[in-house]
LUMVOVEX-125508 format. One record per residue (C-alpha): x, y, z. Coordinates in steps of 0.001 Angstrom, whole numbers, always signed. Example, Ala and Ser with C-alpha at 12.3 -4.5 7.8 and 13.67 -1.06 7.14 Angstrom:
<rs>
((+12300 -4500 +7800))
((+13670 -1060 +7140))
</rs>
This chain:
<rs>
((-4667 +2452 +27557))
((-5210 +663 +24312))
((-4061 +2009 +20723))
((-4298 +540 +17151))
((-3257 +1873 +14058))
((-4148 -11 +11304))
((-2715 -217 +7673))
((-4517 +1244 +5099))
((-4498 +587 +1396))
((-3719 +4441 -170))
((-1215 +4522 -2799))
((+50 +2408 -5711))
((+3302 +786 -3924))
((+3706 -14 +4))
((+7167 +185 +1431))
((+6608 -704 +4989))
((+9630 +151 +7596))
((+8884 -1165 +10987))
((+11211 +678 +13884))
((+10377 +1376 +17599))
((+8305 +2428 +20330))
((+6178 +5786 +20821))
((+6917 +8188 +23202))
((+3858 +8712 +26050))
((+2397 +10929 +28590))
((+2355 +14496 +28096))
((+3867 +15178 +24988))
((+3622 +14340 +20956))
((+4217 +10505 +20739))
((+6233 +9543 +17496))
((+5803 +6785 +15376))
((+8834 +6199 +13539))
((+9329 +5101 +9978))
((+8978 +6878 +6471))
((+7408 +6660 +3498))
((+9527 +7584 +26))
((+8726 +8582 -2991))
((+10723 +8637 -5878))
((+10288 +9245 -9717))
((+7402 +10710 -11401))
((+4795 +7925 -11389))
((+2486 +6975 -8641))
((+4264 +5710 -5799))
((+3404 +5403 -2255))
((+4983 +4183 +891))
((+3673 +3654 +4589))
((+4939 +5047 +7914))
((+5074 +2329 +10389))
((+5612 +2481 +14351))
((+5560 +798 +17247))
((+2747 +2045 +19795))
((+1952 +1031 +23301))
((+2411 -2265 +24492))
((+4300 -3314 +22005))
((+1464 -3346 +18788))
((+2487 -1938 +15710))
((+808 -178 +12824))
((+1063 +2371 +10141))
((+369 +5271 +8246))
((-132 +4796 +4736))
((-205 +7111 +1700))
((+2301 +8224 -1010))
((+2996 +11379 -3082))
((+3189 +11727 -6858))
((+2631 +14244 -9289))
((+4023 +17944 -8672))
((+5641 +16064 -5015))
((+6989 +13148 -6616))
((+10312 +12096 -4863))
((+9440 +13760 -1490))
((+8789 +12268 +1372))
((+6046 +11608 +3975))
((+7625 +11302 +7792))
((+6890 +10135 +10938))
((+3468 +10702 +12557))
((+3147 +12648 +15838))
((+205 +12783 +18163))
((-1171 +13705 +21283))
((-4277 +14240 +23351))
((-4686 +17955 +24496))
((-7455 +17447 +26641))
((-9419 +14676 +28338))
((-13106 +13912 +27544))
((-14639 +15775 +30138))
((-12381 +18832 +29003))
((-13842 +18594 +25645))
((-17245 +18037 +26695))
((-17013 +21268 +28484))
((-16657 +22745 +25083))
((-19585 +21003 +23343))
((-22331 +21927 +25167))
((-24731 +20869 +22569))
((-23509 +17733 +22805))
((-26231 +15202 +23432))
((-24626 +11457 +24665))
((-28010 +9695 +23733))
((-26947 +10188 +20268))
((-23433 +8646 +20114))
((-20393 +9008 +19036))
((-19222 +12216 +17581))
((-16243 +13889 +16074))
((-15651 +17310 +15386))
((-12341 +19178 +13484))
((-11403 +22159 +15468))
((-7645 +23509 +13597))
((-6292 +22058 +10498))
((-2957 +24122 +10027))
((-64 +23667 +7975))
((+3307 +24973 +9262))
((+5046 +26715 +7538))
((+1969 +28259 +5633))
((+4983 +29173 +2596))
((+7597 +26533 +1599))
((+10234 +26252 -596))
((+11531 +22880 -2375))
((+13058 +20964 -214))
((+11375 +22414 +3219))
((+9468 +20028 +5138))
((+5342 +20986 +5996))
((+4011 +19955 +8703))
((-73 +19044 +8238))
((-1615 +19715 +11840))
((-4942 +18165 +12996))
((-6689 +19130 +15634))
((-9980 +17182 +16841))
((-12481 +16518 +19711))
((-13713 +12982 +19731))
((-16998 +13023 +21968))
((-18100 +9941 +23335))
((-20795 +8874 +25837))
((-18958 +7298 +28302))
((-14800 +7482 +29277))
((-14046 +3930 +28454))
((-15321 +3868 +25272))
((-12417 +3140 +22580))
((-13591 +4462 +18993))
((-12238 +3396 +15640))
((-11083 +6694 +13628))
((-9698 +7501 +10147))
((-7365 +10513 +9582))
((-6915 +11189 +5993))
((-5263 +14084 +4637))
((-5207 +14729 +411))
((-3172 +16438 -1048))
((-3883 +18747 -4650))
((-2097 +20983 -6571))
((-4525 +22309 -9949))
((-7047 +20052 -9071))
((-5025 +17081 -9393))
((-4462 +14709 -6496))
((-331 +14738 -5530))
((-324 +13663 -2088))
((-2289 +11724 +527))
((-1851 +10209 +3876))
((-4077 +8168 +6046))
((-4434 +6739 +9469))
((-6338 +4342 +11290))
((-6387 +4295 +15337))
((-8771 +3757 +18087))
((-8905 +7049 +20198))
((-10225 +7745 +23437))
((-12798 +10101 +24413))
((-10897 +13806 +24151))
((-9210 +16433 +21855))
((-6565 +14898 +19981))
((-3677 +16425 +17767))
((-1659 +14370 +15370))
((+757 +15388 +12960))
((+2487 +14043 +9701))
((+5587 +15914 +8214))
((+5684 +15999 +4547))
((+9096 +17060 +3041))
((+9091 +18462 -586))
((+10681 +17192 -3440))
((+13824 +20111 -4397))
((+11504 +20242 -7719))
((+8174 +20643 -6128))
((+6253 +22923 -8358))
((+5962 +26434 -6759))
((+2319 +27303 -6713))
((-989 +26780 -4058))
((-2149 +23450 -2428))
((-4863 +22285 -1344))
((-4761 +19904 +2039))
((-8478 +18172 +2503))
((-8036 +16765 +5924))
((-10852 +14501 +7057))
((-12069 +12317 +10501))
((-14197 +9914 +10535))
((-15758 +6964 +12710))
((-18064 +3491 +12206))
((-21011 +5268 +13394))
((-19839 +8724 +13997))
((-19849 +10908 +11000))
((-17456 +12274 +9372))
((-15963 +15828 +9713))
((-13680 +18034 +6833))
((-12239 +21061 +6917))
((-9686 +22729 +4228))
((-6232 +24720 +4250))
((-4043 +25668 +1280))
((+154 +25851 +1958))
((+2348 +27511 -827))
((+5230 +26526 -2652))
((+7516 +29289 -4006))
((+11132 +29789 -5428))
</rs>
């Protein structure tokens, strides 16, 4: 089975940290690395691991702003179920047409935080494809805003298999993260597929 994450260009500085191999079959595979930021200006950072046979990729984003100095962690995922699973869930579904994707859960965990707590933003999606051995291209984005203002963003690209999928990337808060709501805009989106995007707000208190 074939996976490729792709860099992509996000934030204003790239601090790539290559490490090892994911974890398969079954459970969350982790792709290790981490992305600081630090200051109050823009800065970024990718989260880089090494995936199946041996390729190796990354997450890229940054956080600035009201998370300046935090952190962005290593990304997690996993498929939940297969693509006839899925199918079973998408009745309207029509193969003829292609390649689709559809968000199902975007969750943050905790839903309350306090500086210095690490949130997890969870993604939950169904990739439906018209045949099993089709690989697709996909981009994961998740953005990050506090009063309107962008503070946060992370992005991944992969090629995913037919199925519902679950990824996760761990954000830990600066110890001065502003207490207050934000806004996570999580996003998926294939050559060819649409695009899905579906909201969720986490809060910061004292």
């Amino acid at each position: 089975m074939r996976r490729i994450v792709s860099l992509g260009l996000i934030a204003a500085l790239f601090m790539p940290i290559l490490s090892g191999c994911a974890a398969q079959n079954g459970r969350m595979r982790e792709h290790r690395g981490a992305a600081v930021g630090a200051g109050t200006g823009a800065v970024g950072g990718a989260v880089v691991g090494g995936l199946l046979g041996g390729r190796r990729g990354a997450v890229a984003g940054g956080l600035l702003g009201a998370l300046a100095g935090g952190l962005v962690g290593n990304y997690h995922d996993q498929r939940e179920k297969n693509l006839a699973e899925t199918r079973r869930g998408y009745t309207e579904y029509d193969a003829a047409k292609g390649t689709r994707l559809k968000i199902e859960r975007v969750r943050t965990n905790p839903a309350a935080a306090s500086p210095g707590d690490t949130v997890e933003i969870q993604l939950t999606y169904a990739v439906l494809t018209p045949r099993e051995d089709m690989m697709v291209p996909v981009r994961e984005s998740r953005e990050i805003l506090f009063n309107g203002s962008k503070v946060g963003e992370a992005s991944v690209d992969i090629e995913r298999e037919g199925g519902t999928w679950r990824s996760v990337v761990p954000i830990t808060l600066p110890g001065n993260a502003r207490p207050g709501y934000y806004r996570v805009v999580a996003s998926v989106e294939a050559r060819g597929g649409g695009k899905d995007i579906e909201e969720i707000t986490f809060r910061v208190h004292r």
